[in-house]
C-alpha positions as CSV (number, residue, x, y, z in Angstrom):
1,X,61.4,-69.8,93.9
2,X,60.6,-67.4,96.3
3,X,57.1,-66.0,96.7
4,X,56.0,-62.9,95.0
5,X,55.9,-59.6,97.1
6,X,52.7,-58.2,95.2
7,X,50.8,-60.9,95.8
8,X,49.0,-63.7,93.6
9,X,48.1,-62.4,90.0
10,X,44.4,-61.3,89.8
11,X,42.2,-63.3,87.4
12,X,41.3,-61.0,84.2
13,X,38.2,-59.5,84.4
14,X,35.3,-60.4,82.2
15,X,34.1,-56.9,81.4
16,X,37.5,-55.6,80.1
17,X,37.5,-58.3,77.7
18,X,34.1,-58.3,76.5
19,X,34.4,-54.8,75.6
20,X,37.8,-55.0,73.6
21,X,35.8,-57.9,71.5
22,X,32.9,-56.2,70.5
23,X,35.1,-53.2,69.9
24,X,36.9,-55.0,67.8
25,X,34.6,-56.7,65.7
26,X,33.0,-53.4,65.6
27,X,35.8,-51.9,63.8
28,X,36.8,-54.9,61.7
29,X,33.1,-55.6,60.8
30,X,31.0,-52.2,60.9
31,X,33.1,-50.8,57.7
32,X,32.3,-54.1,56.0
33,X,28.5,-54.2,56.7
34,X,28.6,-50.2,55.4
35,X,30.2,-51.0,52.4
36,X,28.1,-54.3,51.6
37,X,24.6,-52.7,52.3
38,X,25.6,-49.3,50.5
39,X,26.7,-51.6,47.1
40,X,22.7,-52.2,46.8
41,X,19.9,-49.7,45.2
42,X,19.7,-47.5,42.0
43,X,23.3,-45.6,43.2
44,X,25.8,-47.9,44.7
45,X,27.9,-44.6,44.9
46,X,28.1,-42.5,48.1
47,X,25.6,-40.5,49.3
48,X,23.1,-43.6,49.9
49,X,20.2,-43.3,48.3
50,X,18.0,-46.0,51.2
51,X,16.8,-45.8,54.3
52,X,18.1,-49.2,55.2
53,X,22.0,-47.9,54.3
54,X,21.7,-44.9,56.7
55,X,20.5,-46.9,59.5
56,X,23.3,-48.7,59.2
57,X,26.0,-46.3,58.8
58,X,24.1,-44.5,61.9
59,X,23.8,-47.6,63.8
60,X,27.6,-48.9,63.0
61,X,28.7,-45.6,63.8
62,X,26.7,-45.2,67.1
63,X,28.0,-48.8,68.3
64,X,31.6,-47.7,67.4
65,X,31.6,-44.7,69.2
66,X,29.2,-46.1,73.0
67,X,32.0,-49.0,72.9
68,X,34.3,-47.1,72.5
69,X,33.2,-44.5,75.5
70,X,32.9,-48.0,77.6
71,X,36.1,-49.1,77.7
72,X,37.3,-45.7,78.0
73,X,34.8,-45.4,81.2
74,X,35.9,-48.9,82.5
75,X,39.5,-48.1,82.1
76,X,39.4,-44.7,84.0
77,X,37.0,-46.0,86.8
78,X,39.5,-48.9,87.0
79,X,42.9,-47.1,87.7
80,X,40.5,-44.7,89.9
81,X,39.4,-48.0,92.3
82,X,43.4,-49.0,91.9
83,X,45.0,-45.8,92.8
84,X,42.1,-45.7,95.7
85,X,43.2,-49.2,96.4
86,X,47.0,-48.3,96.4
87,X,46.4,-45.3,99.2
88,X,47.4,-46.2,102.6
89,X,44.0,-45.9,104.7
90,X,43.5,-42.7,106.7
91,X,41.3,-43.9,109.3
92,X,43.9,-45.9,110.8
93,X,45.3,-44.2,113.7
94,X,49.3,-43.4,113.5
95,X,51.1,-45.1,116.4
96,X,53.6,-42.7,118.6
97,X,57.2,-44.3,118.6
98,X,58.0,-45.8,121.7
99,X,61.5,-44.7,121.8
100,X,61.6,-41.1,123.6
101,X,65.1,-40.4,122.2
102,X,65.4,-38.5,118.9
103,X,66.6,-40.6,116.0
104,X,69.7,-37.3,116.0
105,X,71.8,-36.1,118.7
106,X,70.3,-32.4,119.4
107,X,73.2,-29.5,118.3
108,X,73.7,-27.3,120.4
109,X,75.6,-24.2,120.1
């Protein structure tokens, strides 16, 4: 096998991860705790009649929505650090070719 040209696979990153867990027992089980808290009190029916069943639909809903700005914050500053990654370095100083000729034969008329 021959070596790869990009170089050795980078480990996955913890935060990334994290993130797309809690987002997604966020979504699975935010609806669930709504539904289960909301079947309670004199009207199981919507609009909830408790304090404790709006604080969770605000709080569900809250979570959902800061997770969900995470990831989308963590994915766009990291394809921002990989693009800046990607860009050949500008401070580096271009070397002059050695070779006076032209690459082309001049034309002349």
């Amino acid at each position: 096998m021959s070596p790869s040209k990009t170089g050795p696979a980078l480990p996955p990153r913890l935060r990334p991860m994290l993130l797309f867990i809690l987002l997604t027992m966020m979504t699975f089980g935010g609806p669930m705790a709504i539904v289960l808290v909301g079947r309670g009190g004199d009207r199981p029916g919507w609009p909830p009649d408790r304090p404790v069943e709006w604080w969770t639909f605000g709080i569900v809903t809250i979570g959902f929505v800061l997770l969900m700005a995470s990831c989308i914050l963590d994915a766009s500053l990291t394809l921002r650090q990989s693009r800046r990654d990607a860009t050949p370095s500008t401070s580096e100083p271009k070397s002059a070719p050695t070779d006076s000729t032209p690459d082309r034969p001049e034309v002349r008329p």
